[in-house]
C-alpha positions in Angstrom: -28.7 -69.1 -70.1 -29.3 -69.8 -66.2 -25.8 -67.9 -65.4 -26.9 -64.4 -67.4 -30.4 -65.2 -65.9 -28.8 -64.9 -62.6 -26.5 -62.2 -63.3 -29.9 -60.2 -64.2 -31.3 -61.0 -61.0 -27.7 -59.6 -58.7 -27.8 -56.7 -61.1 -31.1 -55.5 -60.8 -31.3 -56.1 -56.8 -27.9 -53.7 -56.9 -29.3 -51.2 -58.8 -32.4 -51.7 -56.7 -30.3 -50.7 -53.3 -28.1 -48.1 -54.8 -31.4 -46.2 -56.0 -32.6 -47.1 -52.5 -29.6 -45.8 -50.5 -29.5 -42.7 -52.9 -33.0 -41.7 -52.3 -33.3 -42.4 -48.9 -29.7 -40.3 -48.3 -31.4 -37.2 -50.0 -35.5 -37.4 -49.0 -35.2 -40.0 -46.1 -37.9 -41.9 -48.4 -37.2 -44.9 -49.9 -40.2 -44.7 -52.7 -42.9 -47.7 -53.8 -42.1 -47.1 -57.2 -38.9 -48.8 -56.4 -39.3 -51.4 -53.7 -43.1 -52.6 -55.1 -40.9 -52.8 -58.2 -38.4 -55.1 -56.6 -40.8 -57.6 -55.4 -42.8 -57.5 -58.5 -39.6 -58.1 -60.5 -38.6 -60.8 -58.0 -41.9 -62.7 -58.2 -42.2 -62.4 -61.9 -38.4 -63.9 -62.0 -38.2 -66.5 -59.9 -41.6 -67.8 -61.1 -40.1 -67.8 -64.9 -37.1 -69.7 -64.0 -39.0 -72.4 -61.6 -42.6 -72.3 -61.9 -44.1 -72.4 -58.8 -41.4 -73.4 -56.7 -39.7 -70.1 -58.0 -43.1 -68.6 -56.8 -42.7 -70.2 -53.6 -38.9 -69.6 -52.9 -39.8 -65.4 -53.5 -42.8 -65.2 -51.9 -41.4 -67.1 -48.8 -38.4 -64.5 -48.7 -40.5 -61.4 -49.7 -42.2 -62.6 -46.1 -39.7 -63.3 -44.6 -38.1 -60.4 -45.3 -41.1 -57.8 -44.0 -41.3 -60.2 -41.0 -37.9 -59.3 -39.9 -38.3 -55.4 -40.0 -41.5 -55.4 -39.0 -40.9 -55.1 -34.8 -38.6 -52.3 -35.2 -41.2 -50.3 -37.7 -44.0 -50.9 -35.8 -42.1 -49.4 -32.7 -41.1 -46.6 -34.7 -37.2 -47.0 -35.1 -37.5 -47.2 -38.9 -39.8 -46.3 -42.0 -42.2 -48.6 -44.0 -39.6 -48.1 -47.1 -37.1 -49.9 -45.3 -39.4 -52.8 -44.5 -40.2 -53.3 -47.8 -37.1 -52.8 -49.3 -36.0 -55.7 -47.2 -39.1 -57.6 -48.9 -37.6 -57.0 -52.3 -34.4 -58.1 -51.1 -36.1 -61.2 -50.0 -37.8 -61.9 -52.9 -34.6 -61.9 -55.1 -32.6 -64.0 -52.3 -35.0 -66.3 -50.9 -35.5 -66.9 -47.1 -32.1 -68.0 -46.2 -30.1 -65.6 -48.5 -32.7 -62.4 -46.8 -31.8 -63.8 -43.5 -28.0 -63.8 -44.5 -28.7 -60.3 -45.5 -30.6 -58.9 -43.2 -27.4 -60.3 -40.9 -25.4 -57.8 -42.1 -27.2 -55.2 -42.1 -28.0 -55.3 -38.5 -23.9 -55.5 -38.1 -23.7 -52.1 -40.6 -26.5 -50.6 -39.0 -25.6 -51.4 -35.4 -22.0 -50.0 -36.8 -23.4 -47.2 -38.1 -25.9 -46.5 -35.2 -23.3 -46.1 -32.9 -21.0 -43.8 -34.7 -24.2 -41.5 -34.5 -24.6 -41.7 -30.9 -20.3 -41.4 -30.4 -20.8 -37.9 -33.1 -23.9 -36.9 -31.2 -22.4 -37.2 -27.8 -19.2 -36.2 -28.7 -19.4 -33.2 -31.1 -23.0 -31.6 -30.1 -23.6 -29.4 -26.9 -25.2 -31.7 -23.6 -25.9 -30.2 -20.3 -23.2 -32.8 -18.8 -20.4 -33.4 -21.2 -19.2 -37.0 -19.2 -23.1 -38.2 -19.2 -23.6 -37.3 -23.0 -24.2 -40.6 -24.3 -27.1 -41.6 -21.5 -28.5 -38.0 -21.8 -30.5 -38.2 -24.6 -32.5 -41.7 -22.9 -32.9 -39.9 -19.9 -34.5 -37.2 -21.6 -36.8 -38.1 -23.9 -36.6 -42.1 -23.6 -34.9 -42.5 -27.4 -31.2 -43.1 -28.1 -30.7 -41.0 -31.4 -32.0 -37.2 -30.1 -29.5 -34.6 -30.2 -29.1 -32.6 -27.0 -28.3 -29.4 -28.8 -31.3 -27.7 -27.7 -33.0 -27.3 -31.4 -34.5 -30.6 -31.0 -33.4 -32.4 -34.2 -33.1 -35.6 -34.3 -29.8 -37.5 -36.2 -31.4 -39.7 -38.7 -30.1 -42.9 -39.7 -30.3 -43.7 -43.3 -31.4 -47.5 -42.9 -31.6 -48.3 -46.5 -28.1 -47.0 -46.9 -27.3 -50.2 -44.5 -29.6 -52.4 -46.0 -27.6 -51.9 -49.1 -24.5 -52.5 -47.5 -25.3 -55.5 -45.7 -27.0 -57.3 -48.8 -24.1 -56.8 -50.7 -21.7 -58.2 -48.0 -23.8 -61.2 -47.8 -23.3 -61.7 -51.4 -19.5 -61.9 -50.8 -18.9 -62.8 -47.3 -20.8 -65.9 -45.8 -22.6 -66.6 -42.5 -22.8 -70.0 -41.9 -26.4 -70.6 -40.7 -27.0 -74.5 -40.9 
């Protein structure tokens, strides 16, 4: 029983980022629906299977998990979805296991951050082709602003890295103790 239980729980936290990824791909909006969902689901699970040190072990990670995002959304380098989407994935994995995850995804979404700025500075018009990557700081004091003259920014799909990363936590561990 407690091994389908837990297969439940890694199921519906992966269909819980590939929704996530997929909507935040196409809208750049990762929705409540979905992320309240996660923590609700998480909260409701853990306390079914423990009582209220389930309760305890998913409310400290749902914390945990807003905690971390919460510097980089309140200074504007990412939406209030992805904060919460990180909640959800804390509620499912606990404080240790969101920490693991949340690991990764800085190492995907540092990955992925860069290939932006090497696209950005490599494949769009700047003023100075050999000064392209510090151009857009200079500019307008952010790293991901194209230089193409239209004023577009590149966006970086975070929940698509938060998906990546929790999954790679699942598989590949990070010794934290």
């Amino acid at each position: 029983m407690i091994d389908s239980m837990n297969l439940f729980r890694y199921f519906f936290l992966t269909l819980v980022l590939l929704l996530a990824a997929l909507t935040d791909i196409r809208s750049h909006k990762i929705p409540n629906w979905l992320t309240c969902s996660a923590v609700l689901v998480s909260l409701i699970y853990h306390t079914g299977m423990s009582g209220t040190e389930g309760l305890l072990f998913s409310l400290g990670g749902v914390v945990m998990g807003m905690a971390i995002l919460m510097v980089p959304y309140l200074m504007g380098g990412m939406g209030a979805g992805d904060v919460k989407l990180m909640a959800g994935v804390g509620g499912f994995l606990g404080m240790v296991g969101v920490w693991s995850a949340f690991l990764w995804t800085a190492i995907i979404g540092g990955l992925y951050a860069l290939a932006i700025v090497i696209y950005y500075s490599r494949f769009k018009k700047t003023p100075r082709p050999y000064a392209s990557l510090v151009y857009p700081y200079i500019v307008d004091k952010k790293f991901f602003v194209t230089s193409d003259g239209k004023g577009k920014k590149p966006r970086l799909y975070y929940g698509m890295a938060i998906a990546i990363g929790t999954f790679l936590s699942f598989f590949l561990k990070i010794p934290l103790s």
